[in-house]
C-alpha distance (Angstrom), angle and dihedral (degrees) to the residues before:
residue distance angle dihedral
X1 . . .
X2 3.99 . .
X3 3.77 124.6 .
X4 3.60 90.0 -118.4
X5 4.19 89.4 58.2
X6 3.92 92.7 47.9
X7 3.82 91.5 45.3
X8 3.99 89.1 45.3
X9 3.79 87.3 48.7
X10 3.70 94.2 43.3
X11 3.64 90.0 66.1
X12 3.61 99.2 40.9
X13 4.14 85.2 64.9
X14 3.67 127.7 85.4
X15 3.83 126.2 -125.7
X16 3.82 123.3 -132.2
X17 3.80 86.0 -106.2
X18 4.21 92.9 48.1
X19 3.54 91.4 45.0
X20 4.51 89.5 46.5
X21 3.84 88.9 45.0
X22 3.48 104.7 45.0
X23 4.06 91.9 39.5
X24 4.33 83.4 56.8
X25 4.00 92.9 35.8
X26 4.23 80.9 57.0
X27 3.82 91.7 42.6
X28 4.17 89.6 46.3
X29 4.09 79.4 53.6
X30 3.64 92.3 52.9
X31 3.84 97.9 41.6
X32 3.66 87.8 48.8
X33 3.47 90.8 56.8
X34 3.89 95.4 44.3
X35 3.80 83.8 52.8
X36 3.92 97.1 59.9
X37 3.54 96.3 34.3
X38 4.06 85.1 114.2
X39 3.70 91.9 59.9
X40 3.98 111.5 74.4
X41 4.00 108.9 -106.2
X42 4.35 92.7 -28.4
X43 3.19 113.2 126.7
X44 4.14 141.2 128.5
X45 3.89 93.5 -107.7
X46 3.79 97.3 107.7
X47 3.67 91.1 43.9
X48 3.99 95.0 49.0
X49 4.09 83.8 48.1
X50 3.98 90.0 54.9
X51 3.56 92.6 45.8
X52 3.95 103.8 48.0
X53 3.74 84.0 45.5
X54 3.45 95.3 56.5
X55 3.40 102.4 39.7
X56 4.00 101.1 34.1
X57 3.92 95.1 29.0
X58 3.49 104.6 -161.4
X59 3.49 106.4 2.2
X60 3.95 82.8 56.2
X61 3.79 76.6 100.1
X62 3.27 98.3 69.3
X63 3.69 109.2 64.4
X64 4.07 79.1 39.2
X65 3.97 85.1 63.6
X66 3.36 89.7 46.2
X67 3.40 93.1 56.5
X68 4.04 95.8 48.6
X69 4.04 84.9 46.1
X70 3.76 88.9 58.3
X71 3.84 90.8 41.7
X72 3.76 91.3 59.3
X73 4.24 91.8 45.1
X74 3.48 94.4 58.3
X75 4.07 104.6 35.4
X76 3.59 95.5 28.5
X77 3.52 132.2 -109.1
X78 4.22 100.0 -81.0
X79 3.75 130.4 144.5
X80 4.14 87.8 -82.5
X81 3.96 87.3 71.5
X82 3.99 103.4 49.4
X83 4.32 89.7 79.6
X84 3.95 84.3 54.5
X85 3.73 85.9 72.7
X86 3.49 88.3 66.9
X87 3.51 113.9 11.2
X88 4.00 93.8 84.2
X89 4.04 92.7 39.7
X90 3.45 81.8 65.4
X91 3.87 107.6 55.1
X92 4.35 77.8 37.4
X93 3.72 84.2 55.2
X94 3.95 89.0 53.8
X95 3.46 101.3 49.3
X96 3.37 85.7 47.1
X97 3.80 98.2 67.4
X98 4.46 91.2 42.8
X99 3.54 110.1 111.1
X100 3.53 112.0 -96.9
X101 3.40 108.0 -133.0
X102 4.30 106.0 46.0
X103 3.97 115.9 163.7
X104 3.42 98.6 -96.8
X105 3.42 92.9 -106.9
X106 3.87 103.2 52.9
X107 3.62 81.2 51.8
X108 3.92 98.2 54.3
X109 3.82 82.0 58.1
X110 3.89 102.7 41.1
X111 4.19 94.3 45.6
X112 3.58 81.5 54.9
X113 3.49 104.6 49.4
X114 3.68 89.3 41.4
X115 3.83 89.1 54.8
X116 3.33 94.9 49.5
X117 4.30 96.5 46.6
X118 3.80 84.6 54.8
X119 3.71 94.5 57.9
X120 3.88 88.5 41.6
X121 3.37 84.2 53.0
X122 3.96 108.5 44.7
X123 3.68 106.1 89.1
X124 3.86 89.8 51.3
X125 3.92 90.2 51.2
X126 3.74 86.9 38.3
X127 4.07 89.7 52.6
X128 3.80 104.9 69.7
X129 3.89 88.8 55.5
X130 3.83 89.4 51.4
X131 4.03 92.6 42.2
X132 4.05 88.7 48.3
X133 4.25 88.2 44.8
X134 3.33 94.5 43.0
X135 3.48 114.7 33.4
X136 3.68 103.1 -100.7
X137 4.01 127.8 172.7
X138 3.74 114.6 -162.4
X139 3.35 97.0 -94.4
X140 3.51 90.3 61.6
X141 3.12 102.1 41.5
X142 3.90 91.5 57.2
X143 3.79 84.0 50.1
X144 3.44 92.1 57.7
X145 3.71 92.6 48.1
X146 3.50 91.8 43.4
X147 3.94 95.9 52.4
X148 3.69 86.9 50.1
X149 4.12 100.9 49.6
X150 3.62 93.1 95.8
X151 3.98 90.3 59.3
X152 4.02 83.5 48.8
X153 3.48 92.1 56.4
X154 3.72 88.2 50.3
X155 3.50 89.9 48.7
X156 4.02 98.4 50.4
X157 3.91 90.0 47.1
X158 3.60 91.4 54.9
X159 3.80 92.8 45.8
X160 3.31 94.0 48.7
X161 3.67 94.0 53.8
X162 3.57 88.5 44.7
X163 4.27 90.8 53.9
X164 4.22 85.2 72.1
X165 3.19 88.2 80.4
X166 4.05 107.7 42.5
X167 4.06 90.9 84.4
X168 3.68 91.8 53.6
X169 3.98 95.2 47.5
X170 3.74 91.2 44.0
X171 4.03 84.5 57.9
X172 3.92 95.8 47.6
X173 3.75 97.4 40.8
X174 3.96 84.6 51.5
X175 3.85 100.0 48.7
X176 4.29 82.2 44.2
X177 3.63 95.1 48.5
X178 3.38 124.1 51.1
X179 4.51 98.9 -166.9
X180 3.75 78.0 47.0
X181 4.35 114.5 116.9
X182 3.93 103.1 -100.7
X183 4.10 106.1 -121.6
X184 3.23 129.1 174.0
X185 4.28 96.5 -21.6
């Protein structure tokens, strides 16, 4: 083995203290969500994704996973959960690709709008799974995205809202965490 494959490796493994934070970052996810179940499709999930991404970069996935693991536990693992495999890659993907270093207030603004597009967005990326699980032609597949639009729009306002706070969580959870991405310190 070369030093460069050990060092590689090295970082590819969690710490204790990774693999303790991002397990309660993914339970936070899922709590939040248990939380707001009483509101129609608001919740802090696209806001949690944004911020684990930008802090953690790629291993922002994990506590993600975690939380769609814990999702499954408690509601069961039906047809519903299969598009959470992918669903929150997605908006990961995303943030991903933003630049990294926004003036903190073009960045207030973009996280938002992001945030909000994605929950605009989720029963259309949540559709093909649906058509290909359930039989779906096109037609009804746009159907089914068209009947649930409203709960989008429900969805993006309350991710939107939600995006205020992203910046502001991105700067604790970097003065906290020392391996975290530095923003806006």
């Amino acid at each position: 083995m070369t030093k460069h494959s050990s060092v590689t490796k090295k970082k590819l493994l969690l710490t204790p203290l990774e693999m303790t934070i991002f397990a309660m970052l993914g339970a936070l996810m899922f709590c939040s969500k248990i939380l707001t179940e009483v509101l129609p499709n608001v919740h802090f999930l696209g806001m949690f994704t944004m911020v684990f991404t930008l802090c953690y970069r790629k291993k922002g996935l994990i506590p993600i996973y975690v939380y769609v693991l814990l999702n499954g536990i408690y509601a069961g693992f039906a047809t519903w959960w299969i598009p959470y495999l992918y669903l929150w890659t997605i908006l990961w993907a995303i943030t991903m690709l933003l630049p990294q270093r926004m003036p903190k207030k073009l960045a207030v603004v973009v996280y938002c709008v992001v945030c909000g597009l994605h929950g605009l967005a989720f029963g259309t990326l949540y559709a093909p799974a649906q058509a290909i699980l359930f039989g779906l032609d096109f037609k009804q597949m746009l159907a089914w995205i068209a009947a649930g639009f409203p709960y989008d729009v429900v969805h993006a306002i309350g991710n939107l809202v939600a995006g205020i706070l992203i910046v502001p969580l991105c700067m604790l959870i970097g003065r906290l965490d020392k391996n975290a991405h530095k923003m806006y310190c």
